[in-house]
DSSP file (Angstrom, degrees, kcal/mol; ACC not computed):
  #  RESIDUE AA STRUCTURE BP1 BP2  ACC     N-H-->O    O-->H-N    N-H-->O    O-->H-N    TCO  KAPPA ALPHA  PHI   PSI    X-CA   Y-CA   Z-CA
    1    1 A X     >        0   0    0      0, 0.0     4,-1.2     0, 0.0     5,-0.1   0.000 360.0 360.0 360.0 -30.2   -2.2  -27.0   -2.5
    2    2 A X  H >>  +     0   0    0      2,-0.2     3,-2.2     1,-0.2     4,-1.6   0.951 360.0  54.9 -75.7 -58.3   -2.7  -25.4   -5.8
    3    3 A X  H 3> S+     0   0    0      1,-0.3     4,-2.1     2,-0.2     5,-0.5   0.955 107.8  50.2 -57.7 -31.6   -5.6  -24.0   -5.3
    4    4 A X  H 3> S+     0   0    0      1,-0.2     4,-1.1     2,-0.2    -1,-0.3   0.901 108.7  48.2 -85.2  -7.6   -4.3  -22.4   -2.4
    5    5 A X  H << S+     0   0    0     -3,-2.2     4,-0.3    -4,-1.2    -1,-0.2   0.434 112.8  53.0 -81.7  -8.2   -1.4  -21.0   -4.0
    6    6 A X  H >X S+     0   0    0     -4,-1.6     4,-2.3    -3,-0.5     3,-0.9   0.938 108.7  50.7 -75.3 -80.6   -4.3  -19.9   -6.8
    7    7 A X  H 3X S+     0   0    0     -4,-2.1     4,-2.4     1,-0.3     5,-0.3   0.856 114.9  42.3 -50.3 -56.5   -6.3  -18.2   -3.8
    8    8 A X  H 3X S+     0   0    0     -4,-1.1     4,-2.5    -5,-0.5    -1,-0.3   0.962 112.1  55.6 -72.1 -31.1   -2.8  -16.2   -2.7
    9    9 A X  H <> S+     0   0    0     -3,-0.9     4,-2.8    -4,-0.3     5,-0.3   0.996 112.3  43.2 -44.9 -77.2   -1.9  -15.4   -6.6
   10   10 A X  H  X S+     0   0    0     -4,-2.3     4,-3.0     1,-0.2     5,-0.2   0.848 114.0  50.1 -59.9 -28.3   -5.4  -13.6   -7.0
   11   11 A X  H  X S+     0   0    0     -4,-2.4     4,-2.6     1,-0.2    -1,-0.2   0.873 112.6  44.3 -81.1 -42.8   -5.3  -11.7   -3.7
   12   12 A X  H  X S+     0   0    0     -4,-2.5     4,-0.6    -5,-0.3     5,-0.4   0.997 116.6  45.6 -50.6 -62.3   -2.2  -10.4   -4.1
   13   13 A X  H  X S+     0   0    0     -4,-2.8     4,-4.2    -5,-0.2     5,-0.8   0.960 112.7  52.2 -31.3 -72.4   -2.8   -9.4   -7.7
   14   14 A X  H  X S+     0   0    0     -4,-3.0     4,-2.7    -5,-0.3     3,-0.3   0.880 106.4  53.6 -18.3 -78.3   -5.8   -8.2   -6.6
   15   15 A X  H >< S+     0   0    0     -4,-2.6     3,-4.7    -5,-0.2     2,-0.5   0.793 107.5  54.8 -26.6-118.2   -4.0   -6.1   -3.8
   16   16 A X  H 3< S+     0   0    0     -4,-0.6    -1,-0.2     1,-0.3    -2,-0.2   0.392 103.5  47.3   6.5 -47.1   -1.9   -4.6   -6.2
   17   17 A X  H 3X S+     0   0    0     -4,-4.2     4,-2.9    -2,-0.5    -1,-0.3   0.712 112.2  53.7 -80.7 -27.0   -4.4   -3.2   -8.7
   18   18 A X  H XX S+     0   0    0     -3,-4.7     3,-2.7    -4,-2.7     4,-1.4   0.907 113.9  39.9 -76.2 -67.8   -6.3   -1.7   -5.8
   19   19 A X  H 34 S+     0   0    0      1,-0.3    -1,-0.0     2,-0.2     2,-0.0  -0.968 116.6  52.6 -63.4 143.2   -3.1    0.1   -4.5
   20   20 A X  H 3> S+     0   0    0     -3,-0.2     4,-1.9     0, 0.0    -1,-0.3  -0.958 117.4  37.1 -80.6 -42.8   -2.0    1.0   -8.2
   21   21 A X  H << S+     0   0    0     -4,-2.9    -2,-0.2    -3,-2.7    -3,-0.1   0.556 113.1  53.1-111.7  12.2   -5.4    2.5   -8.9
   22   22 A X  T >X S+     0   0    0     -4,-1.4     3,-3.1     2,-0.1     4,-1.1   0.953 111.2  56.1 -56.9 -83.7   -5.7    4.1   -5.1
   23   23 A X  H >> S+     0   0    0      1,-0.3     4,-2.9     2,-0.2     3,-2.4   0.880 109.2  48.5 -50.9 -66.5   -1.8    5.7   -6.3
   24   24 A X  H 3< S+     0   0    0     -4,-1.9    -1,-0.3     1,-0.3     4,-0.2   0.572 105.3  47.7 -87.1  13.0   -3.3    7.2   -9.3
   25   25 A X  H <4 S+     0   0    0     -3,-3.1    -1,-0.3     2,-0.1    -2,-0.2   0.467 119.2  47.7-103.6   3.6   -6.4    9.0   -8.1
   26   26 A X  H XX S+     0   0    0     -3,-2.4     3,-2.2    -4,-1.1     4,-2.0   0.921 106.6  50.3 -65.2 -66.0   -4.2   10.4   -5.6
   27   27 A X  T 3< S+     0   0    0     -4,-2.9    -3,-0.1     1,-0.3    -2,-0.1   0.720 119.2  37.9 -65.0 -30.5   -1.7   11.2   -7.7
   28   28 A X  T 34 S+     0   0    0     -5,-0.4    -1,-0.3    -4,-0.2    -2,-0.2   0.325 122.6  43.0-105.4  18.7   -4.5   13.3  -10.4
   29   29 A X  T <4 S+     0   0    0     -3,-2.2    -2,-0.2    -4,-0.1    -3,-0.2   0.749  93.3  89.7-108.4 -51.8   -6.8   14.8   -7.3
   30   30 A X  S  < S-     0   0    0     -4,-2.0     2,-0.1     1,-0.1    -1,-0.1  -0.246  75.9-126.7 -88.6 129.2   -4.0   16.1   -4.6
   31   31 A X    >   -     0   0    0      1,-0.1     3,-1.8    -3,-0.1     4,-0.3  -0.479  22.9-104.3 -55.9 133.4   -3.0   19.4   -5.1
   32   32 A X  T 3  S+     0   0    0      1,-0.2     3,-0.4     2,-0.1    -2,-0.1   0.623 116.0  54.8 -72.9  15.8    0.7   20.3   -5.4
   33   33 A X  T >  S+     0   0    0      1,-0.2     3,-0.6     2,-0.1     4,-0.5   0.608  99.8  61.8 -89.0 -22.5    0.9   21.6   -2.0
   34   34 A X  T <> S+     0   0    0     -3,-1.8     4,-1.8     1,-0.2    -1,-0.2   0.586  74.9  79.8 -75.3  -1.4   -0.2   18.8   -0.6
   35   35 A X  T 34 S+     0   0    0     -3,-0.4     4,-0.3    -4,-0.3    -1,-0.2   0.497  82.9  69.2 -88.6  10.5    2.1   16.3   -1.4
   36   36 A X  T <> S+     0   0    0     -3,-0.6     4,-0.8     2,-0.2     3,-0.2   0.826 114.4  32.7 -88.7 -50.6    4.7   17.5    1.5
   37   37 A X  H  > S+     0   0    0     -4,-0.5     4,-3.6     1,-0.2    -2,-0.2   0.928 108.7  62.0 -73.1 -43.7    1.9   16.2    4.0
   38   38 A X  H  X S+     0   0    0     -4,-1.8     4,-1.2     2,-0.2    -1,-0.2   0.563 112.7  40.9 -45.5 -34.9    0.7   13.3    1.9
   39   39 A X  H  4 S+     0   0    0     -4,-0.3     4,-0.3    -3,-0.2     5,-0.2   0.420 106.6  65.4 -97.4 -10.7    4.7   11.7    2.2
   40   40 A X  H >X S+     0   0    0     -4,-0.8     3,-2.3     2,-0.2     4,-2.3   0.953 107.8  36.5 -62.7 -68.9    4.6   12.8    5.6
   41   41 A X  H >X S+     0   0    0     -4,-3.6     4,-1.5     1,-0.3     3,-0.6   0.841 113.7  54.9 -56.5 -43.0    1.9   10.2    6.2
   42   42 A X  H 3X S+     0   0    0     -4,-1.2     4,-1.0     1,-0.2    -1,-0.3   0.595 106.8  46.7 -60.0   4.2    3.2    8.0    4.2
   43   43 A X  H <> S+     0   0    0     -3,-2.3     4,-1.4    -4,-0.3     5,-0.3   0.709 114.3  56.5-102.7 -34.8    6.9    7.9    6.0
   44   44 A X  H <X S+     0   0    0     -4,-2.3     4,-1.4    -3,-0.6     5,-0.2   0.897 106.3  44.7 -71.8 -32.1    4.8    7.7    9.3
   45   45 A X  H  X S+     0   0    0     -4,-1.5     4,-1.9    -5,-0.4     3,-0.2   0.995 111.7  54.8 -97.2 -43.8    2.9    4.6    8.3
   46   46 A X  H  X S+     0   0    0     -4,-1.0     4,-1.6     2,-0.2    -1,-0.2   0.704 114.9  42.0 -50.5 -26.3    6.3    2.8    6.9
   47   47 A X  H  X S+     0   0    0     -4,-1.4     4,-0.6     2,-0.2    -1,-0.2   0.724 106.4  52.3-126.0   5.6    7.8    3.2    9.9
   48   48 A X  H  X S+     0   0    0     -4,-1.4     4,-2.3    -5,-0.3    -2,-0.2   0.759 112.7  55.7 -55.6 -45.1    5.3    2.5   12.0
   49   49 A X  H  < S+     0   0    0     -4,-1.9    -2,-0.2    -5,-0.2    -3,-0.2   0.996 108.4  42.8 -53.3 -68.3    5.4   -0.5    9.7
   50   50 A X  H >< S+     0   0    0     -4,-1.6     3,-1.5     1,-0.3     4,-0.2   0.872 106.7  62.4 -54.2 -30.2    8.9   -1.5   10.2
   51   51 A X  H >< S+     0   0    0     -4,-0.6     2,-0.6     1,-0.3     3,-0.6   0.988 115.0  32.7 -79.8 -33.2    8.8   -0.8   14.1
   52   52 A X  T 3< S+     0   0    0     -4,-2.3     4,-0.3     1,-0.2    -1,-0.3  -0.215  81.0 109.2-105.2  51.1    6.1   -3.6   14.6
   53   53 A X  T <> S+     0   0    0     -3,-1.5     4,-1.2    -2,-0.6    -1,-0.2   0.502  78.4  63.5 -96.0   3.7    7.3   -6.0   11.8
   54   54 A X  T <4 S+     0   0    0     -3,-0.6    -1,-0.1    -4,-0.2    -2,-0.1   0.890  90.1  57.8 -67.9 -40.8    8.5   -8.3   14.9
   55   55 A X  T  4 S+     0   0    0      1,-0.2    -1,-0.2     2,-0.2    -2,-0.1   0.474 114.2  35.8 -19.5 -49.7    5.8   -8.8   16.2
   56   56 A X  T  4        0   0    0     -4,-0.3    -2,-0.2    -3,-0.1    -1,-0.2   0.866 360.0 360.0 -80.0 -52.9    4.4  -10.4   13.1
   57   57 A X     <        0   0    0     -4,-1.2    -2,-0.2     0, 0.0    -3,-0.1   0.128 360.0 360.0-113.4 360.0    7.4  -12.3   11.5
């Protein structure tokens, strides 16, 4: 039991650092005329998210 509560600790963390350091070579490569499109997709993929979170859960 610990250890699998170890195993979900590091994978999240893990997770976390990767999107944290994904955010910030986005955030110093994209030009600012790109970020209109760049929230586009991200508002498409969150609610894409949300319409099949039934599915899951």
């Amino acid at each position: 039991m610990v250890a699998r509560r170890m195993q979900m600790l590091l994978r999240k963390a893990g997770g976390i650092l990767l999107t944290v350091g994904g955010m910030v070579l986005v955030v110093k490569v994209l030009p600012l005329y790109l970020w209109p499109l760049a929230l586009g997709i991200v508002l498409i993929w969150v609610g894409w998210q949300l319409y099949i979170y039934d599915r899951y859960f």
